[in-house]
C-alpha atoms as an extended CHARMM CRD file, in Angstrom:
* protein
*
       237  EXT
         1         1  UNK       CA            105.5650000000      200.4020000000      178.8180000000  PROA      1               0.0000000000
         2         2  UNK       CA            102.2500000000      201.5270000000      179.5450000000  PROA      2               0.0000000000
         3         3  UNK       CA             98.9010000000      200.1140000000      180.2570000000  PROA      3               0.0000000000
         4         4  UNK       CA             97.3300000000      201.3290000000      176.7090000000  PROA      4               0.0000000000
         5         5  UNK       CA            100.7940000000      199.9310000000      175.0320000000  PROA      5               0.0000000000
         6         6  UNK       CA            100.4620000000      196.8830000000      176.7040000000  PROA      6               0.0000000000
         7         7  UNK       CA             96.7930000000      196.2620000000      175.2230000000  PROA      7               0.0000000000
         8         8  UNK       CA             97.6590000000      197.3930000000      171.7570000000  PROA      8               0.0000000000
         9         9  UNK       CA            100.2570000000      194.8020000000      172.1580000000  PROA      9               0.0000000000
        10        10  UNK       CA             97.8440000000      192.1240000000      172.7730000000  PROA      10              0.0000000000
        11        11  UNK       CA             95.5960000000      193.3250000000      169.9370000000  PROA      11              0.0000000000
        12        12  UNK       CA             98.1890000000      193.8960000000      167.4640000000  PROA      12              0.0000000000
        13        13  UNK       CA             99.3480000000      190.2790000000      168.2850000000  PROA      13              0.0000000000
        14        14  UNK       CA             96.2290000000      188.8990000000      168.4780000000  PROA      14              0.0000000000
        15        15  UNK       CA             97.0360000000      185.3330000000      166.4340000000  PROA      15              0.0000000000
        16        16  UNK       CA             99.9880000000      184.7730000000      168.9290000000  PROA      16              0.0000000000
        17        17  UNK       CA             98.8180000000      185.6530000000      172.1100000000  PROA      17              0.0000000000
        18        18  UNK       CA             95.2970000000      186.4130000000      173.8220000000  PROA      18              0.0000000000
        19        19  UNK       CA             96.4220000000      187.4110000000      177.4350000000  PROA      19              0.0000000000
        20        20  UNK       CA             99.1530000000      190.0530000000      178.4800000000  PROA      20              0.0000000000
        21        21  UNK       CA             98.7660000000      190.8580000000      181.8910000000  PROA      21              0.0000000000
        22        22  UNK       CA             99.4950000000      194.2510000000      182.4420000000  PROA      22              0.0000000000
        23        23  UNK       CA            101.2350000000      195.1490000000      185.8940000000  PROA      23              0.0000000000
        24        24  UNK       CA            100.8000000000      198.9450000000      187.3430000000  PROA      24              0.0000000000
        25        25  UNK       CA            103.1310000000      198.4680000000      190.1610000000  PROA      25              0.0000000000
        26        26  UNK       CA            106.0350000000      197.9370000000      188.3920000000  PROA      26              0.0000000000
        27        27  UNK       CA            104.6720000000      198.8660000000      184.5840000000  PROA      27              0.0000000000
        28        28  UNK       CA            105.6810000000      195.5030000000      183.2680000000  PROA      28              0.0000000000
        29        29  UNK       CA            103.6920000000      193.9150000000      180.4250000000  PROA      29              0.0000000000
        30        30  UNK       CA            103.4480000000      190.1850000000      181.1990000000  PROA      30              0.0000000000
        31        31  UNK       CA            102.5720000000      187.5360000000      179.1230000000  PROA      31              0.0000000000
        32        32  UNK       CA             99.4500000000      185.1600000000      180.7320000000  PROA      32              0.0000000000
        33        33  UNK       CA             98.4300000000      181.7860000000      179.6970000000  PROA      33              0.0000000000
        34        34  UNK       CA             98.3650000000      182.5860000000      176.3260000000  PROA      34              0.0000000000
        35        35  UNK       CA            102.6670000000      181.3450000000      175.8230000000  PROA      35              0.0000000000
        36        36  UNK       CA            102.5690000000      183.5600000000      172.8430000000  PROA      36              0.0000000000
        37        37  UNK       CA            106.0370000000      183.3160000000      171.1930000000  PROA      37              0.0000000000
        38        38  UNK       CA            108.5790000000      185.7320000000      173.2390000000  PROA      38              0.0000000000
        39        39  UNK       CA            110.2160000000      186.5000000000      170.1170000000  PROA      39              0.0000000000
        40        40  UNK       CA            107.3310000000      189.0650000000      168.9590000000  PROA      40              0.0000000000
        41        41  UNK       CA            108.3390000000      191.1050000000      171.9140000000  PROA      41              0.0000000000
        42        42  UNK       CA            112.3020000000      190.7560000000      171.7960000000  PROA      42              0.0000000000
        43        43  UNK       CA            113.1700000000      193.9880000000      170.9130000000  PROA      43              0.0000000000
        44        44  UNK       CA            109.9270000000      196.4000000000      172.6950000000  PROA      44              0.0000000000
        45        45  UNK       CA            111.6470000000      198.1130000000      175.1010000000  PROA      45              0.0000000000
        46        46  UNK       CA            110.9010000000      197.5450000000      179.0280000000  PROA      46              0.0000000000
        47        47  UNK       CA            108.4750000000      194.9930000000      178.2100000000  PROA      47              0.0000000000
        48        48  UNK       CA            108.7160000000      191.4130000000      180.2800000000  PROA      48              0.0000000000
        49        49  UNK       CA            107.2090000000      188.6200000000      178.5930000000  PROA      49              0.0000000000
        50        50  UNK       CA            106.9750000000      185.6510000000      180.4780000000  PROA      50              0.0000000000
        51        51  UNK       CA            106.9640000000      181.8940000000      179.3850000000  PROA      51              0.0000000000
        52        52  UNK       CA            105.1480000000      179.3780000000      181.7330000000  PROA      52              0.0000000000
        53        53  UNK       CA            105.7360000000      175.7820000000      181.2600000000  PROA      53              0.0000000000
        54        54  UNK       CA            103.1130000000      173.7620000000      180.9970000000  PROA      54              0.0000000000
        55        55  UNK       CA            102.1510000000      171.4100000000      183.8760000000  PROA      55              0.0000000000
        56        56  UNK       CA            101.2650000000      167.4420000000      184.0860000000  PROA      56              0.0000000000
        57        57  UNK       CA             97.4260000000      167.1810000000      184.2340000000  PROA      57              0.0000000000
        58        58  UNK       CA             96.2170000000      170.4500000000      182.5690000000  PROA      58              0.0000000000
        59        59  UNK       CA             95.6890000000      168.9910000000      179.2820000000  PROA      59              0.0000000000
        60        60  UNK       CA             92.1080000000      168.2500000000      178.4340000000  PROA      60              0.0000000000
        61        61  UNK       CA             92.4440000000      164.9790000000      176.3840000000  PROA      61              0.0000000000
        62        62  UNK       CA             94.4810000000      161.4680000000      176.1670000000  PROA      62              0.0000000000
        63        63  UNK       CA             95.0680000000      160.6340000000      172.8550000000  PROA      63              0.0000000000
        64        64  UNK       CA             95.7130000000      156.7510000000      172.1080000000  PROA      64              0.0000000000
        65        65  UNK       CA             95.0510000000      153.8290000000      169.6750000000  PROA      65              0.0000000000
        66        66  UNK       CA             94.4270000000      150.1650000000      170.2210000000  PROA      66              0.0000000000
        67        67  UNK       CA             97.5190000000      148.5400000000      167.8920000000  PROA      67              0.0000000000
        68        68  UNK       CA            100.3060000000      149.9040000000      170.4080000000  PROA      68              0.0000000000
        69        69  UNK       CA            103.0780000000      147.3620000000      171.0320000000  PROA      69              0.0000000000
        70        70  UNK       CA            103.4000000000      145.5210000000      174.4800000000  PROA      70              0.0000000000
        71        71  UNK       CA            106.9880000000      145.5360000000      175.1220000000  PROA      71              0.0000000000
        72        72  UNK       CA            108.7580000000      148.1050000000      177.0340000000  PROA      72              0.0000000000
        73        73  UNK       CA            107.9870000000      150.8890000000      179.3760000000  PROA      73              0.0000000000
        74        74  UNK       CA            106.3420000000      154.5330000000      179.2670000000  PROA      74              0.0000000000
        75        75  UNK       CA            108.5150000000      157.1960000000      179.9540000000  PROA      75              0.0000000000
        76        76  UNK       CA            108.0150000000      160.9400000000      181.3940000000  PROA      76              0.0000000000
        77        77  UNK       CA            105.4090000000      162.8450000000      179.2770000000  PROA      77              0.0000000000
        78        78  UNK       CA            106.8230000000      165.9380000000      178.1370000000  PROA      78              0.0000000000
        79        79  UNK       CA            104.9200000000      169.5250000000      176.9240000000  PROA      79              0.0000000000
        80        80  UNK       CA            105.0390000000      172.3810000000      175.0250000000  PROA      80              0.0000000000
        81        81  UNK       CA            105.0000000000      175.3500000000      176.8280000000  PROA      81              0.0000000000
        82        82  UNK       CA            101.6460000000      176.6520000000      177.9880000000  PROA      82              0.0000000000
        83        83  UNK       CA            100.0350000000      178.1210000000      175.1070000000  PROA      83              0.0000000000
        84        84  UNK       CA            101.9040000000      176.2470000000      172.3990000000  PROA      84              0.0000000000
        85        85  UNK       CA            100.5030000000      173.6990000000      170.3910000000  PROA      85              0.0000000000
        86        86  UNK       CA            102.3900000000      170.6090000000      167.9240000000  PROA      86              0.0000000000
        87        87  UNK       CA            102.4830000000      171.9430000000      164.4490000000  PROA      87              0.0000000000
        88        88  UNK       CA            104.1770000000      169.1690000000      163.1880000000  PROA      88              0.0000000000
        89        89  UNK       CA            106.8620000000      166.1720000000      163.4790000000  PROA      89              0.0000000000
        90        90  UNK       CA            109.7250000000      164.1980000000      163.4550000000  PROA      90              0.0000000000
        91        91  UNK       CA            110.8350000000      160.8210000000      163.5560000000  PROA      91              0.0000000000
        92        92  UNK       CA            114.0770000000      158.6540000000      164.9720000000  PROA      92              0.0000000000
        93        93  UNK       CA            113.9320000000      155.4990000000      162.5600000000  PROA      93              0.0000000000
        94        94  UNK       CA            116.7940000000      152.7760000000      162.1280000000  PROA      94              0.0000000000
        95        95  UNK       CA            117.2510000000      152.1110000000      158.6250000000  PROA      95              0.0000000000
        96        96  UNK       CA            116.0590000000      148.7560000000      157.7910000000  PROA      96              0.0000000000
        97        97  UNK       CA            118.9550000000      146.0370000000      157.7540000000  PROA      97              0.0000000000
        98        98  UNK       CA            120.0610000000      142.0040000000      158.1410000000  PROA      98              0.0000000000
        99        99  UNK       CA            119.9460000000      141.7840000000      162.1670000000  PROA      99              0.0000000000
       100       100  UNK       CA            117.9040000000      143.0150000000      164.7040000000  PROA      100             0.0000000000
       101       101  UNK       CA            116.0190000000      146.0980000000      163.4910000000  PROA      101             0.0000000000
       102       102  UNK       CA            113.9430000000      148.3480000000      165.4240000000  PROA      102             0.0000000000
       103       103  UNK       CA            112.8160000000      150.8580000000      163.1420000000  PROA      103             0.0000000000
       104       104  UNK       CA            111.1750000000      153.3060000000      164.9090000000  PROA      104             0.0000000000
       105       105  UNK       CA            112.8850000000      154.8070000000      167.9490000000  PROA      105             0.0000000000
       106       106  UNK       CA            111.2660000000      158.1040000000      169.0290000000  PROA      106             0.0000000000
       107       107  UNK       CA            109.0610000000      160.9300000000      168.2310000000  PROA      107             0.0000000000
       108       108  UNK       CA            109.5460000000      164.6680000000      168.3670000000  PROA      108             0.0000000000
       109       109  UNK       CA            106.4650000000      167.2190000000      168.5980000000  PROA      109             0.0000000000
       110       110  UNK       CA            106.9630000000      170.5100000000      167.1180000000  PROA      110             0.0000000000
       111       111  UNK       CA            105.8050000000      173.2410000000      169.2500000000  PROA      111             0.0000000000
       112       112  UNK       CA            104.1350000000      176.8920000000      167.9870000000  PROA      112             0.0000000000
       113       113  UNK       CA            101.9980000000      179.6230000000      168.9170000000  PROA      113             0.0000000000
       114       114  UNK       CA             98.0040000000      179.9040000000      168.2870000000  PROA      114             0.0000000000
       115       115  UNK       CA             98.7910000000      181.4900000000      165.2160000000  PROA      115             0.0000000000
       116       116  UNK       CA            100.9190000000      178.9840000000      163.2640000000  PROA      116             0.0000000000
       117       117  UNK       CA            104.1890000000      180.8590000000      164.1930000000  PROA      117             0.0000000000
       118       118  UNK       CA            106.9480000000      178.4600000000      165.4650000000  PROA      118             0.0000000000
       119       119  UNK       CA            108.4350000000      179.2500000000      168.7140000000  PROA      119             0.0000000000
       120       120  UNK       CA            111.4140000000      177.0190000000      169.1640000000  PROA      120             0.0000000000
       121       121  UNK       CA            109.8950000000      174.6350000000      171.9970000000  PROA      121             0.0000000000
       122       122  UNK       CA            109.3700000000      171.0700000000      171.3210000000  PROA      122             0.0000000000
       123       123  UNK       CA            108.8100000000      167.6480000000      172.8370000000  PROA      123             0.0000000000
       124       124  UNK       CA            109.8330000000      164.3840000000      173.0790000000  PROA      124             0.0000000000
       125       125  UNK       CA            109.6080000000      161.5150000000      175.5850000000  PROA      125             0.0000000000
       126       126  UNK       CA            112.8030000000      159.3710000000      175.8070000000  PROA      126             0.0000000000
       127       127  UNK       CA            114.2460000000      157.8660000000      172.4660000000  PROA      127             0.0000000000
       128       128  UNK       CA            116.2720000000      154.8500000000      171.9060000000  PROA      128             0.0000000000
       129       129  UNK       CA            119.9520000000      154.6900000000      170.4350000000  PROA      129             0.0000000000
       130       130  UNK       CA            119.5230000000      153.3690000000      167.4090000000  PROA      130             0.0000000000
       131       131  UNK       CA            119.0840000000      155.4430000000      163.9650000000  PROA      131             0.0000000000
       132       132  UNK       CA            118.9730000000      158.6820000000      162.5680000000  PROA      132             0.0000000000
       133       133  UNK       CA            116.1840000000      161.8820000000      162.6670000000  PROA      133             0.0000000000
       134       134  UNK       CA            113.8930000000      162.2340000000      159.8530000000  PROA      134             0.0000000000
       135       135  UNK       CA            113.4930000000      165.6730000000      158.6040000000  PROA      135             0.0000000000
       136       136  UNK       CA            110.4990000000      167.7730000000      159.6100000000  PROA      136             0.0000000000
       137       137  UNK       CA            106.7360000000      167.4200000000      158.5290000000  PROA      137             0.0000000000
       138       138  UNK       CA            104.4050000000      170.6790000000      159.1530000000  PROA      138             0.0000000000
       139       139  UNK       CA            100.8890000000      170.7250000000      159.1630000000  PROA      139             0.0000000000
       140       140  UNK       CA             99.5380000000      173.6140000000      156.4850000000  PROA      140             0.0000000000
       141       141  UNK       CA             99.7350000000      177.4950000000      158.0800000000  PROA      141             0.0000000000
       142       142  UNK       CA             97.3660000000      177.6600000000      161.1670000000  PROA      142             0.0000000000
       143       143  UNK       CA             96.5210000000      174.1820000000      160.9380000000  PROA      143             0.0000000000
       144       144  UNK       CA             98.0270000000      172.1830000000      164.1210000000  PROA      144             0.0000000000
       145       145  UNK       CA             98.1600000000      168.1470000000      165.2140000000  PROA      145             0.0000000000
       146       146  UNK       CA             94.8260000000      166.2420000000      166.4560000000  PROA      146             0.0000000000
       147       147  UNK       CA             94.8730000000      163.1360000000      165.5830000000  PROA      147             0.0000000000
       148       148  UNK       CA             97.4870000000      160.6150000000      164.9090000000  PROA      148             0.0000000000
       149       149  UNK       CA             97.2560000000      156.7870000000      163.8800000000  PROA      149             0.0000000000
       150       150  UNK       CA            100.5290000000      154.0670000000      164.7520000000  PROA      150             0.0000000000
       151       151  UNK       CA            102.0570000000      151.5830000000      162.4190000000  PROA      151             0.0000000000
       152       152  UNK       CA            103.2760000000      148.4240000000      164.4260000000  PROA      152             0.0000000000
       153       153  UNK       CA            103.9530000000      145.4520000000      164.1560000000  PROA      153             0.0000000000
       154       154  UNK       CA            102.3890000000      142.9830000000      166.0350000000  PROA      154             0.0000000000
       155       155  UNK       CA            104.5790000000      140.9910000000      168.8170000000  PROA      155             0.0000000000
       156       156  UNK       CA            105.2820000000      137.0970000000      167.8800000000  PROA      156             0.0000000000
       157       157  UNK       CA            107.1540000000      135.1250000000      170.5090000000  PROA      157             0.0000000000
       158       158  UNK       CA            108.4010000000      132.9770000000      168.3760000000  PROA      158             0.0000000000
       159       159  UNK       CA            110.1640000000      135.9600000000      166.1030000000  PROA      159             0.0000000000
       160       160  UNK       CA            113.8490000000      136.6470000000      166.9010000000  PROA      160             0.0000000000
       161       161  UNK       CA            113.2990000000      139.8920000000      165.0600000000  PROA      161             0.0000000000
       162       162  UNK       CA            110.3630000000      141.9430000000      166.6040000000  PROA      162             0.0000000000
       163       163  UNK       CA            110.1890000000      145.6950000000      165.7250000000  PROA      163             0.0000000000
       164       164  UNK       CA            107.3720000000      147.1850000000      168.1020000000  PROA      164             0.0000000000
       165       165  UNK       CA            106.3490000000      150.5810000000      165.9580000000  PROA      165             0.0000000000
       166       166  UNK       CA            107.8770000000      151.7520000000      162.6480000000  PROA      166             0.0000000000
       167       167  UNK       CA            105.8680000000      154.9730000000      161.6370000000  PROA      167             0.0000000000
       168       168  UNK       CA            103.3250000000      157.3700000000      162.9290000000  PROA      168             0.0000000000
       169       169  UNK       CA            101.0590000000      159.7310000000      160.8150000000  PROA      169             0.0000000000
       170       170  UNK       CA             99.3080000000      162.2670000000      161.7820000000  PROA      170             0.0000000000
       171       171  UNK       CA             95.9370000000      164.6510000000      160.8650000000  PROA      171             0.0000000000
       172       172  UNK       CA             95.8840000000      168.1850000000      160.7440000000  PROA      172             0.0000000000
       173       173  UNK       CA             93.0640000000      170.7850000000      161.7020000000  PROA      173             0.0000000000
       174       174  UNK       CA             92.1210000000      174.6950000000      161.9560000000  PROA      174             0.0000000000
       175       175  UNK       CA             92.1630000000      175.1560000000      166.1970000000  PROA      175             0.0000000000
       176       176  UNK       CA             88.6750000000      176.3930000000      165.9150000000  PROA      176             0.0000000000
       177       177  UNK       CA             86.8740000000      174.1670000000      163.2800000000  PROA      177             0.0000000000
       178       178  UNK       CA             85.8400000000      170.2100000000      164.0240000000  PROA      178             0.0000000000
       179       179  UNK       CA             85.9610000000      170.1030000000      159.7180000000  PROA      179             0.0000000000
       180       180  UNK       CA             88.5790000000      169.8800000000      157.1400000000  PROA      180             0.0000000000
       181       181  UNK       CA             91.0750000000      167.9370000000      158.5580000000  PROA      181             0.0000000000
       182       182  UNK       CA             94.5110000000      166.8130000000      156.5590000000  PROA      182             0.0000000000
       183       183  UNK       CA             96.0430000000      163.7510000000      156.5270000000  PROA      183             0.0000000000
       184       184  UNK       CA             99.8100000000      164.4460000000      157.3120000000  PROA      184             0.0000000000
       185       185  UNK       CA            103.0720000000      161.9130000000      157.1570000000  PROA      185             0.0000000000
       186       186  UNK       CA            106.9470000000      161.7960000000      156.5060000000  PROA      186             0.0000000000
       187       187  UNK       CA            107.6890000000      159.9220000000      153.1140000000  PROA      187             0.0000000000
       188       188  UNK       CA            106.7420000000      157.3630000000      152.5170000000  PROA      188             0.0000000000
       189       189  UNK       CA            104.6040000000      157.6560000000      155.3750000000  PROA      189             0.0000000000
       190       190  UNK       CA            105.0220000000      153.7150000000      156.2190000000  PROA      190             0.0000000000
       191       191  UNK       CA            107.8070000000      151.4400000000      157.6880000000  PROA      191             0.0000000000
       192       192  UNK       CA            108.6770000000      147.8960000000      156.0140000000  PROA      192             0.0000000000
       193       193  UNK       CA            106.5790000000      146.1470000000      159.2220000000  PROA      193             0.0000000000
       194       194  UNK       CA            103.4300000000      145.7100000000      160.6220000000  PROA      194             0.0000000000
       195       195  UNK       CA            100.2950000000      147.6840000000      158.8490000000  PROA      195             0.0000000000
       196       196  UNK       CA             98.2780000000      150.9330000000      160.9100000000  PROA      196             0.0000000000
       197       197  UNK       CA             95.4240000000      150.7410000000      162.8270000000  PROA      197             0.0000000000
       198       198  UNK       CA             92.8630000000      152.8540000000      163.4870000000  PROA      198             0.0000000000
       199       199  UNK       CA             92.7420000000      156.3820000000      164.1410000000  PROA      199             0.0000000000
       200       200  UNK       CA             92.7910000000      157.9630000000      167.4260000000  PROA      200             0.0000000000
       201       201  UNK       CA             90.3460000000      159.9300000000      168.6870000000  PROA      201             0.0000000000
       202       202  UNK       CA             90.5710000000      163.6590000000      167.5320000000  PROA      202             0.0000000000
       203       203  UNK       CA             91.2530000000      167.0450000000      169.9160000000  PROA      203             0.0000000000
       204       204  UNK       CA             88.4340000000      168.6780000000      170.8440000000  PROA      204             0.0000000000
       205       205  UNK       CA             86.9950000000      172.0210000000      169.1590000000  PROA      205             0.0000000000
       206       206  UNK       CA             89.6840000000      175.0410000000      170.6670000000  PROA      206             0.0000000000
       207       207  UNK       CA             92.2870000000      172.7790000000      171.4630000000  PROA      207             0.0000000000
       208       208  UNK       CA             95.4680000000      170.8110000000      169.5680000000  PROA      208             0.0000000000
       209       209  UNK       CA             97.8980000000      168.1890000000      170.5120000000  PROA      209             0.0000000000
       210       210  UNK       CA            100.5220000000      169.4220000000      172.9870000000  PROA      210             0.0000000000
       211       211  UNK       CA            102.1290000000      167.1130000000      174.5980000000  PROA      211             0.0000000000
       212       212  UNK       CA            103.5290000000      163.0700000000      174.3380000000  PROA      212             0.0000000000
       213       213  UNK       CA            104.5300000000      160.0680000000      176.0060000000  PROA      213             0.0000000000
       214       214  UNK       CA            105.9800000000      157.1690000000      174.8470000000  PROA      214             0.0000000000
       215       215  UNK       CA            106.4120000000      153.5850000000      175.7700000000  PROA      215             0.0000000000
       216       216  UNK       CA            110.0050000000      152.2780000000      174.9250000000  PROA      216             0.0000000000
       217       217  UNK       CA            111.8000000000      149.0960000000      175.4810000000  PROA      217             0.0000000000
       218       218  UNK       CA            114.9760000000      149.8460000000      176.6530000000  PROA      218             0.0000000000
       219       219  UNK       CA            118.4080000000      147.9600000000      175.1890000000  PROA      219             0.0000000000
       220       220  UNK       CA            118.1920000000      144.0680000000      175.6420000000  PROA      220             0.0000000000
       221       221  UNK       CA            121.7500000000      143.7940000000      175.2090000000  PROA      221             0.0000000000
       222       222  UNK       CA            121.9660000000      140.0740000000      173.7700000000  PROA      222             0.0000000000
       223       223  UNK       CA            118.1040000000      139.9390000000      173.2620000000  PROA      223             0.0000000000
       224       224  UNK       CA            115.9590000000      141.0810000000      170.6860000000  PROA      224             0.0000000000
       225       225  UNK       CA            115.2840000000      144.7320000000      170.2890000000  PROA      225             0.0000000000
       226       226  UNK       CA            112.3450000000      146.4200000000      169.4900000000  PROA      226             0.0000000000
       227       227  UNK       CA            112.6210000000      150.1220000000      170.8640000000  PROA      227             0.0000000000
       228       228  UNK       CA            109.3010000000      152.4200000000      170.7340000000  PROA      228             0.0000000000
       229       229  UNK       CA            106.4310000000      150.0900000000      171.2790000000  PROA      229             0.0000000000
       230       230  UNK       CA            103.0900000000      152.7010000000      171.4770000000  PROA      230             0.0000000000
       231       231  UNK       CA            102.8930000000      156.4470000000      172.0330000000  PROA      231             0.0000000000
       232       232  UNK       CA             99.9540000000      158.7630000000      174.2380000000  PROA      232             0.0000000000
       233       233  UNK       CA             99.4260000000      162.3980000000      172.4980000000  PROA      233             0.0000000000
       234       234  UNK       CA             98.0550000000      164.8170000000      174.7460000000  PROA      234             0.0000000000
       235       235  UNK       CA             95.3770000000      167.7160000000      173.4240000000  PROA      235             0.0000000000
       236       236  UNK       CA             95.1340000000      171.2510000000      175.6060000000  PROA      236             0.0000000000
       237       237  UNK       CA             93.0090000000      174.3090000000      175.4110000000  PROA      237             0.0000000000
């Protein structure tokens, strides 16, 4: 591939990916920090795009609320890869029932490239045992995640039935544009306990949620469970 190629590939692709490197030594055309999706590429002959995982401590914000359970303990933060940003959700919930319910047990961030297209990366960060994966909820084309807000329910000692969180929700927005945000959940966008609190803080102007961490009481064995107690989102440039 050649140097002009390689920069018509860049401008043709211009809502994926903002930075191919191009290299004159060996003629490869190499994919920056842009983690544009490599599918675009797959079938250009004697190209090379590259996909560089994104790092602890290069995103730009720490997304949190005040409501977030206090049981349990925060596990690894995971990413999208550099360049990708969460276009939407899932959720592990337990199904509501006589003994011992949890309800929410982990969160899944959808990963995709600047321009809305999904690139087959996610992220999670740990998950309990119990329950079954929600089906997905996207944000509108070229809209990705900034905000979010937690339902949980508030710890009482004297409970032997404690749930920690049951449902997150999120709000989508335009990468670009501080305005016309959209409220996005999973039907019926509440669990059965506890009530929401306030929104987080949003992402910044040019950048979008990529990346969580969760805080999850592990299996108590005899002991009341309560499974994903709060959550951290992450917002990069």
């Amino acid at each position: 591939m050649s140097e002009s190629q390689c920069a018509y590939v860049c401008l043709e692709n211009s809502d994926n990916c903002c930075e191919i490197n191009y290299a004159t030594s060996t003629r490869e055309c190499t994919l920056g920090q842009s983690g544009c999706c490599h599918t675009v590429f797959d079938e250009m002959v004697g190209s090379n795009i590259l996909q560089a995982s994104r790092k602890y401590g290069e995103y730009t914000k720490m997304l949190f609320v005040s409501n977030g359970g206090v049981l349990g303990d925060w596990a690894d933060e995971q990413f999208c890869t550099k360049g990708h940003y969460a276009i939407g959700y899932k959720m592990k919930i337990e199904a509501p029932h006589e003994t011992d319910n949890t309800e929410l047990n982990a969160i899944e961030i959808i990963c995709g490239s600047r321009g809305g297209e999904r690139c087959g990366d996610k992220a999670s960060s740990g998950q309990e045992r119990w329950g079954d994966w929600t089906g997905e909820t996207l944000c509108p084309a070229i809209t990705f995640l900034t905000s979010f807000s937690l339902q949980v329910q508030k710890y009482n000692d004297k409970s032997k039935d404690n749930t920690g969180a049951n449902h997150v929700k999120f709000k989508c927005r335009n990468f670009k544009d501080s305005g016309n945000d959209f409220d996005l959940s999973y039907p019926p966008g509440y669990g059965p306990y506890g009530s929401y609190g306030e929104w987080s803080d949003a992402c910044p102007v040019n950048s979008a949620i990529c990346g969580i961490k969760t805080k999850i009481q592990s299996h108590q064995r005899f002991a009341d469970d309560t499974a994903l107690n709060d959550v951290k989102f992450f917002c990069c440039e």
